[in-house]
N, C-alpha and C positions, 0 to 999 in steps of 0.2 A: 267123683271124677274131676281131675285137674282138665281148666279149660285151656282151650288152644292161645297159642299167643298171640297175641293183636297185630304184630304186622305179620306173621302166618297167615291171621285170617283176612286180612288188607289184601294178601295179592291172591287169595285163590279167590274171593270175589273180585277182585277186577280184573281176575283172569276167565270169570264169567262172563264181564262187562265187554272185557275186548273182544272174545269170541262174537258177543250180540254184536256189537261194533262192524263187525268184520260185516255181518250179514248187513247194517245199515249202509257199508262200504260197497254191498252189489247193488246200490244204485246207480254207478257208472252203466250199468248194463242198461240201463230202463230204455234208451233207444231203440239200442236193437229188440228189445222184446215188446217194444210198438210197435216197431217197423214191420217183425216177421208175424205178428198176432194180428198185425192191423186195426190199429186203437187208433182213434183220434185223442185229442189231448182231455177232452171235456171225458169220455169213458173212462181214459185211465185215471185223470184225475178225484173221479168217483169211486173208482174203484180202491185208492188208496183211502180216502176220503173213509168211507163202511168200516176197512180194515184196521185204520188208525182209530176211528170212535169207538169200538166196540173194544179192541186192544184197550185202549185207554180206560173205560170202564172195569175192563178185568184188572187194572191195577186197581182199583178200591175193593172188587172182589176177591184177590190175593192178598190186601190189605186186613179185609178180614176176615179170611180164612187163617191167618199168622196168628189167629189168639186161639185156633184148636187144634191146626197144621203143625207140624213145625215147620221152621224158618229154611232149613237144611232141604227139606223134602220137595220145598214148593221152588225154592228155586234151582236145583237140580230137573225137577220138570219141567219145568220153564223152559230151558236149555233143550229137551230131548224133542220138545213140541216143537222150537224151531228147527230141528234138525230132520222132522218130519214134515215141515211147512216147506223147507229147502226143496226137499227129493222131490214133492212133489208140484211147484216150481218150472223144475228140469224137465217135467212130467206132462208142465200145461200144453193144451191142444186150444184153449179157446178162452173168453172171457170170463165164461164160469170156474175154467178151472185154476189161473189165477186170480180171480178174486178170493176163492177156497184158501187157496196156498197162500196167500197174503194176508189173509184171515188168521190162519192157524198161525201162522211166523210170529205175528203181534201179538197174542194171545199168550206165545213162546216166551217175548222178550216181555212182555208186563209185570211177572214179579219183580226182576232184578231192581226197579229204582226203588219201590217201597221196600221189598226184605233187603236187599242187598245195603240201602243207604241205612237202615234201622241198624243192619250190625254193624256197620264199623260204627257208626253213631255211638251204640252201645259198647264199642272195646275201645273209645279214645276220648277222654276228657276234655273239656271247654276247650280249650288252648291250643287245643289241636287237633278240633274237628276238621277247620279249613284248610288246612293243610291235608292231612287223610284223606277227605274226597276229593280236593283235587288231586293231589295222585290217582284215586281211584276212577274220578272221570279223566285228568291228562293221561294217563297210561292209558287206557281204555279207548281213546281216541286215536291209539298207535294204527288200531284195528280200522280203523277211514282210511288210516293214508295204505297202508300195509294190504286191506281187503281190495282197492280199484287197481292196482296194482299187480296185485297176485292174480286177480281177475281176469284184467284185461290180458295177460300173458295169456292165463287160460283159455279164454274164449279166441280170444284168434288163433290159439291152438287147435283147442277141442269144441267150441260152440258154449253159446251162453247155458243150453241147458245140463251140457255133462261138467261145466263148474258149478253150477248147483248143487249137482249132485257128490262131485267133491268136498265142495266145501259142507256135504250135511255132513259127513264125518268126525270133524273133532268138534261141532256141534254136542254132537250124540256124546264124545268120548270124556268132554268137558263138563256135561249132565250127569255122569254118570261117578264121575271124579267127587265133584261138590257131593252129593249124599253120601257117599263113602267118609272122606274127611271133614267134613263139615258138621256130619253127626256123632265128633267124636267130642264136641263140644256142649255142654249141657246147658250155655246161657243160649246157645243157639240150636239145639237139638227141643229145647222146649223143656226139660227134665229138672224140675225146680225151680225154673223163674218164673213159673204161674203162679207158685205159692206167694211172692215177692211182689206181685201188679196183677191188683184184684181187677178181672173181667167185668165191666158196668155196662149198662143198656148202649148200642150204640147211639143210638139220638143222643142220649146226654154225649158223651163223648165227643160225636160232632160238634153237638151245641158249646161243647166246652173248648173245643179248638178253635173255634171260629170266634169265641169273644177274645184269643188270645194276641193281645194286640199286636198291630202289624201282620197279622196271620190273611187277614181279609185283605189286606192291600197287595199282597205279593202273590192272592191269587188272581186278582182282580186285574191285575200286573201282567202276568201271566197270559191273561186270555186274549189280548193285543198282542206281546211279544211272539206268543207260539205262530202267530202267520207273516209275523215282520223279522225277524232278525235268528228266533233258534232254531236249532241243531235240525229238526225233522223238517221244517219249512225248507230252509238251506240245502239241506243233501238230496231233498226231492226236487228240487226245480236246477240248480245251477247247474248238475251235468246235462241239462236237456239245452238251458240257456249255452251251456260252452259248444252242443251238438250243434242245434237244431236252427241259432238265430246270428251265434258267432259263424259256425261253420268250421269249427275244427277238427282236427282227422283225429282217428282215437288215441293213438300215439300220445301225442300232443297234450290234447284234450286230460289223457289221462297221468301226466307230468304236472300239470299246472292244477290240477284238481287238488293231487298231494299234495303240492307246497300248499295249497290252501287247507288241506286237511294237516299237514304239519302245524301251523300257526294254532288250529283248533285244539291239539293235544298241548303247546305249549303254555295258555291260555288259560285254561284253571291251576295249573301248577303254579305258574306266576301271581295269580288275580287272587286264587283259592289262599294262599298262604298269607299274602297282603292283606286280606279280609280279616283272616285271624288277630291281625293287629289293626290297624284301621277302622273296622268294623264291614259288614258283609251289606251292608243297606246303605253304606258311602259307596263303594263301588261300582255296585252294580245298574245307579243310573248312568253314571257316566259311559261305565260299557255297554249301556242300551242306547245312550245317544250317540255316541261315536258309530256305532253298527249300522245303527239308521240312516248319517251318513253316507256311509257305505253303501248301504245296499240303493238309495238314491243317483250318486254319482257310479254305479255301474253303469246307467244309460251313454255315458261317453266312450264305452269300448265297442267297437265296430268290428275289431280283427286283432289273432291271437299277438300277445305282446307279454316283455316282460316286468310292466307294469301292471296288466290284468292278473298274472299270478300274483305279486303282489299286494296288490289290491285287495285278491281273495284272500288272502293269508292272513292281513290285518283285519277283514272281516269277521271270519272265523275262529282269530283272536279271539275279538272281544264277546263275538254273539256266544260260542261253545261254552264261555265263564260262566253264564247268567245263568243257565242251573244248577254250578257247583256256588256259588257266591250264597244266590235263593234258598236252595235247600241246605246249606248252613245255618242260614240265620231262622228255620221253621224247627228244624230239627233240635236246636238248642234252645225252642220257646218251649217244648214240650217234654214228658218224658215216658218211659217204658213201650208200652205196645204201643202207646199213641203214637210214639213217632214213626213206625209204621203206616197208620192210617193218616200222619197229615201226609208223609209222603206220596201215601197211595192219592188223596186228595189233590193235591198239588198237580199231579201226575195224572191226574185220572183227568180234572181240569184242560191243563194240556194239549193231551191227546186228541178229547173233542173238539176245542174251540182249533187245534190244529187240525183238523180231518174234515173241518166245515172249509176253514181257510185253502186249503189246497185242492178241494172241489172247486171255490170259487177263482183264485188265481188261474186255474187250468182251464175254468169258461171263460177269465179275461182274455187269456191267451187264445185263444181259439177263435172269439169274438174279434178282435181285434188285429190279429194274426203279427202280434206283434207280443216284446218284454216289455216295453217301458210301462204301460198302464201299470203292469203286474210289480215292476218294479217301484215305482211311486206308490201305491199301494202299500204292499210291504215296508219303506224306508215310514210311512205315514203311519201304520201299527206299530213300528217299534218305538216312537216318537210318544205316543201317546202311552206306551208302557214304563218309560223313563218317567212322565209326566207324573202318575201312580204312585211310580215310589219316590219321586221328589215332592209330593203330596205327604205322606206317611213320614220323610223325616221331619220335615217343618212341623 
């Protein structure tokens, strides 16, 4: 069987990607579903905290389950579990029952970066991996600005839990897409390329990744960056920070969030392709210090301005890069199924040291009844994650 073409398969996984996106885009919502659930911030903070670790763990468990699964299967379900994490979401009555529903969602999005980054890894050559995923993370990030958006129209329509329940639908429809055409492919349906990358003990395998140089520094990288500067830190705190300490009305709030989630889609497409030629571990300190910056001097915005949108915008520039930059340069140290599992690694990585951080952030807040601690904090994690990888090129 003739396999699918490469940029075929390029946009229906990152038309996976946007869909998850979309759902990381309902954290615009996270107020009102404090407000009306009655969370304090240290609760929900935890409860993202379980949901994101455990998420995060299940990308090395979809990591390797891709060497008996196929590739097609697991991330089509991915899709349909958050499409079931959504509904019931829409559904919550209480603490328990989102924390379930924010369970299940992560659990939903966790294959997409190991299988999804492994295939187009696998359909695009040196030269133009970094280019590839950043397409595949800047498109995919259409889904932040496009999700708070679509959102917010919703819910002040209909209520935050019947856009939930809206939006599980092309969840579901988008799951069910990718197994159909995705399995029409045999490097990625699994049908001959086990014969081609012989299955070894995972420990070696690990063991093998992990002396792959640079491979240790960019997770190590990694585990400061995920609560100072990227993508999951960022989209969990600043719609609370634009709500809850700016005080801006949703309107507003949810205008200035897009342009900041614009800047974010724009950001690997630009960094992602520059890497390709530059190299991917030049850029990506400087986009971790500049972010850090940033997320430092947010303590000088007191009231909405159109210099805070901007602000956010070059934030979210540079911080949304640092995964498509990192997992180019991991991706191209490795090959076959592995790059699956560094990805799941990297990712799995992540998740945790990010689900610890956003428990603790959300006690700073609470504690203090203030951003700045949390923001110094943060600009200080991203700071020492640049440090990391200007360590590793020297």
């Amino acid at each position: 069987m003739k396999g699918l073409h490469p940029r075929n398969v390029l946009l229906i996984v990152t038309l996976s990607h946007t869909m998850q996106h979309i759902f990381v885009g309902s954290s615009i919502l996270f107020p009102l579903i404090i407000s009306e659930l009655n969370l304090d911030y240290t609760t929900f903070g935890v409860i993202i905290a379980l949901a994101s670790s455990i998420g995060g763990l299940s990308q090395m468990m979809f990591s390797i389950a891709s060497r008996r699964v196929s590739r097609h299967i697991l991330l089509g379900s991915g899709n349909m579990a958050l499409s079931i994490g959504m509904i019931i979401t829409g559904l919550s009555k209480g603490i328990s029952d989102l924390a379930f529903a924010r369970l299940l969602s992560n659990i939903g999005t966790a294959p997409q970066h190991p299988i999804g980054t492994a295939i187009i890894s696998e359909k695009f050559d040196s030269r133009s991996t970094g280019k590839a995923l950043g397409f595949h993370y800047g498109i995919a990030y259409i889904g932040n600005i496009v999700g708070p958006i679509l959102m917010t129209v919703s819910a002040i329509a209909l209520g935050w839990r019947m856009t939930f329940l809206i939006f599980s639908i092309p969840a579901l429809i988008v799951g069910l897409t990718i197994v159909w055409y995705l399995g029409k492919d045999p490097s990625i349906s699994g049908r001959g390329i086990r014969d081609r990358h012989a299955v070894k003990d995972l420990k070696s395998d690990l063991t093998s990744i992990l002396r792959v140089r640079g491979i240790p520094f960019v997770l190590a990288s990694q585990i400061a960056i995920s609560g100072g500067v990227d993508i999951g830190i960022l989209t969990t705190y600043i719609p609370i920070f634009l709500a809850d300490f700016i005080r801006i009305d949703v309107y507003e709030r949810s205008l200035i969030y897009a342009i900041g989630l614009l800047g974010g889609s724009i950001g690997p497409l630009l960094l992602g392709r520059y890497g390709d030629i530059a190299g991917y571990l030049r850029i990506a300190p400087t986009a971790a210090g500049i972010a850090s910056i940033l997320v430092y001097s947010m303590v000088m915005h007191k009231s909405s301005s159109i210099l805070l949108a901007l602000h956010i915008f070059l934030l979210m520039f540079t911080g949304f890069s640092l995964p498509t930059l990192l997992q180019s340069y991991i991706v191209r140290s490795v090959y076959g199924y592995d790059r699956d599992l560094v990805v799941g690694l990297f990712f799995t990585v992540n998740f945790i040291s990010n689900s610890i951080w956003a428990a603790v952030i959300g006690y700073i807040v609470d504690v203090y009844s203030s951003f700045d601690p949390a923001l110094i904090l943060m600009g200080s994690l991203g700071l020492i994650g640049m440090l990391i990888l200007l360590v590793q090129i020297n």
